[in-house]
Phi, psi and omega in degrees: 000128193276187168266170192205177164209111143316094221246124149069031172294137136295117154266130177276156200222327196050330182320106185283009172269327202232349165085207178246153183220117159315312168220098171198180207266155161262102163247123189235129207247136184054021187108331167255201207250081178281351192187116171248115197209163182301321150221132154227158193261139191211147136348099175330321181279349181302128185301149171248082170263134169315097156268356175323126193047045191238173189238076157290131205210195191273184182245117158355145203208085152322132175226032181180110184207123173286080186310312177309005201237039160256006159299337190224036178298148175058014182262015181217036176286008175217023178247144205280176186299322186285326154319305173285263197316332155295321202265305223278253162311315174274332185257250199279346157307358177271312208251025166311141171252187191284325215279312182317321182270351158314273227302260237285332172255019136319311169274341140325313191300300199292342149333279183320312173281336179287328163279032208049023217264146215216314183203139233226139131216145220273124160225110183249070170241076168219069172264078169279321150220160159351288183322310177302305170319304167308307178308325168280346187258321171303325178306308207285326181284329174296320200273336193059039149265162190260143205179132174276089204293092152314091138345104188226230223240197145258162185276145155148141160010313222279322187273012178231303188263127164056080203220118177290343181277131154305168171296148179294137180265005146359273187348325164302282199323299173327306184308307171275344153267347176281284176291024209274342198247124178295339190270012200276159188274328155250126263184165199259154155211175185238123165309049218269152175294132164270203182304325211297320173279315192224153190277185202262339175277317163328299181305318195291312175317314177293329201254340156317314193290313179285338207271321170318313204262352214084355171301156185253140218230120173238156207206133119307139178192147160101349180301130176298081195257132176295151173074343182275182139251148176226088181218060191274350167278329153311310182285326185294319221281306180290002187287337190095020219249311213299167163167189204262053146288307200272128171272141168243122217239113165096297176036060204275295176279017168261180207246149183320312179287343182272357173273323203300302181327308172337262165348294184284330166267019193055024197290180199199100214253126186242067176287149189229122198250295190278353152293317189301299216290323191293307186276320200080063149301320187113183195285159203252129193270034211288325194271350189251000133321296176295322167290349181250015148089086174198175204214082150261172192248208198198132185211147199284332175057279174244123150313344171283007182200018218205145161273151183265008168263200196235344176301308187298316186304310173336305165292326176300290151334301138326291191289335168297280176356268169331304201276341188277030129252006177310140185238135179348307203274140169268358184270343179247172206291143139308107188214065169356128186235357178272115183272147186284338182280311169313342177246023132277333162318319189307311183288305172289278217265339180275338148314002164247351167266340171287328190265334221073029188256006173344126192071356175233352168214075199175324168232186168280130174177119166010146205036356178264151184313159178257087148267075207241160184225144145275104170251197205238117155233095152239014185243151212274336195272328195269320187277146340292172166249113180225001115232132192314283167344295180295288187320347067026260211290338177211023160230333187276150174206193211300345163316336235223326206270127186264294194257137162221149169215124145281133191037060155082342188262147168276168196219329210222109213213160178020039171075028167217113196299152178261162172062029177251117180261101165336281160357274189311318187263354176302293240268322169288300190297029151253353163267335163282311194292326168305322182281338186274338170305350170225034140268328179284109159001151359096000000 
């Protein structure tokens, strides 16, 4: 892998010691970060990329995205929560084949990454066979983003409400053919049902099988469902289940005290701020999150109904944040406590605790891996850049993002993904876009 310095940036650092710099160098030697400084002096043969009038900052972290649903993009922008399990889960998702979910989270990937998005996690639940499971983990090793494969379930009725079936136990096998390694760019986690779904020995079975593997354990919980309870964090805490292993996802309907559980179990909370408002999951709990002394992160959860870059979610988040603190009375003060640095924190550096990379990824410092984004403000949506921070988060969008690299390789180099045959994918999503047409539910 060669070395390379990243010359003359405004670097976002997310490092809260070191902040913002207005102009300094990257130097990253084997994949990782050796020295972030104002200069640094390299080796004539050391690659030199030109960042001058650029916003170098960590790579984004999806931290809850169904890679298999870029199969149905933009096909639900007006559809509920209640929809999407009929159409979606309960309906056309049985008959997705394997080849279909290469292609679509082939193409997710390489989204994600052309939008600086660095690290993903896949919660891949249409495991309809092996074959499937294979096909989603191979896409992600092909594409060289770094992600965390969720396991989940198969599609269909019998595995999502009150449902007596374990988790598949497939997951082993994936785990030993896959997974042998702690250093991998991509690593296992498991996709889990909550309470709403399994009776209480189910739970306990399931969440034995990931802490066996090793898993990074992720749960919806907490969801506006008509007819449920949503006391899926009440029910974990007394099951005995909780711990800082587990992401809990949307958690729209939980109660002040079910963050506290939270909080206290060291657990890690994934809000999707524009699916929650659109399907109606329920208000997205971003700002009461941050009051209940918790570091969520932020994920688009389906392109079939969501834009997939992290510029929107970040805005979106935000402006949800804030305005949920608007108060009835118009006579008393408005007083936001969610910040625009704070929701690039949300995007980066709280992103690495959803894959389980704390310390290897989320900011620039020395020794953490170089998963970095370039962006361009030589461009009219960017000029002047007069705080870096604001400018990232409400004024740039993908258009913007010149260079990405995860660990050190580049994937993205002068506003064009690398190793991508174009061609091959024009040519699989248009076999995709064919095939989903006669599959979808009404």
């Amino acid at each position: 892998m060669r070395d390379f310095v990243i010359r003359g940036g405004c670097v976002i650092t997310m490092d809260p010691g070191t902040g913002v710099l207005p102009e300094a160098d990257v130097h990253v030697v084997d994949g990782r970060i050796r020295e972030v400084a104002a200069r640094v002096e390299v080796a004539p043969d050391v690659e030199v990329v030109d960042a001058g009038r650029c916003i170098v900052l960590p790579g984004f972290v999806d931290s809850h995205r169904h890679l298999w649903q870029t199969a149905i993009r933009g096909q639900l922008a007006d559809c509920s929560l209640g929809d999407y399990f009929r159409r979606i889960l309960v309906g056309m998702a049985s008959s997705v084949t394997a080849e279909e979910v290469y292609t679509a989270t082939l193409l997710g990937c390489y989204q994600l990454l052309d939008a600086g998005i660095t690290g993903v996690v896949d919660w891949a639940n249409v495991i309809n066979t092996p074959d499937h499971a294979d096909a989603g983990i191979n896409a992600l090793l092909e594409s060289g983003i770094r992600a965390v494969y969720a396991y989940g379930w198969p599609a269909g009725a019998e595995h999502l409400f009150h449902s007596t079936t374990p988790h598949p136990e497939d997951a082993r096998r994936v785990a030993e053919q896959y997974f042998g390694g702690s250093d991998q760019l991509v690593t296992l986690g498991l996709g889990l049902r909550g309470p709403v779904s399994n009776p209480p020995e189910v739970l306990v079975s399931d969440w034995r099988l990931g802490r066996d593997l090793g898993a990074r354990l992720n749960v919806h919980t907490g969801m506006r469902v008509p007819g449920v309870p949503s006391r899926d964090i009440t029910v974990l805490a007394e099951t005995g289940l909780m711990g800082p292993d587990t992401t809990y996802v949307h958690c729209t309907n939980c109660t002040d005290d079910e963050f506290r559980r939270i909080a206290d179990t060291g657990g890690h909370v994934s809000v999707a701020a524009h699916s929650e408002m659109v399907m109606g999951h329920g208000h997205p709990p971003t700002a009461r999150l941050v009051a209940a002394g918790l570091a969520p992160s932020l994920s688009a959860d389906i392109v079939a109904s969501a834009p997939g870059d992290m510029f929107s979610q970040m805005r979106i988040s935000l402006a949800q944040a804030r305005i949920s603190a608007y108060p009835d009375d118009p006579a008393e003060p408005f007083e936001p406590t969610v910040t625009a640095s704070d929701v690039l924190r949300f995007a980066t550096t709280n992103g690495a605790d959803a894959l389980g990379r704390v310390g290897r990824v989320g900011m620039l410092r020395p020794g953490m891996d170089a998963d970095l984004v370039l962006i361009r403000t030589d461009r009219v949506n960017a000029m002047p850049n007069h705080d870096p921070i604001a400018t990232v988060v409400t004024q740039v969008d993908t258009s913007n993002v010149d260079s990405v690299w995860v660990r050190g390789r580049p994937v993205k180099r002068a506003g064009v993904l690398l190793d991508v045959d174009l061609g091959r994918l024009e040519r699989l999503a248009a076999r995709l876009e064919e095939s989903m047409r006669t599959k979808m539910i009404p």
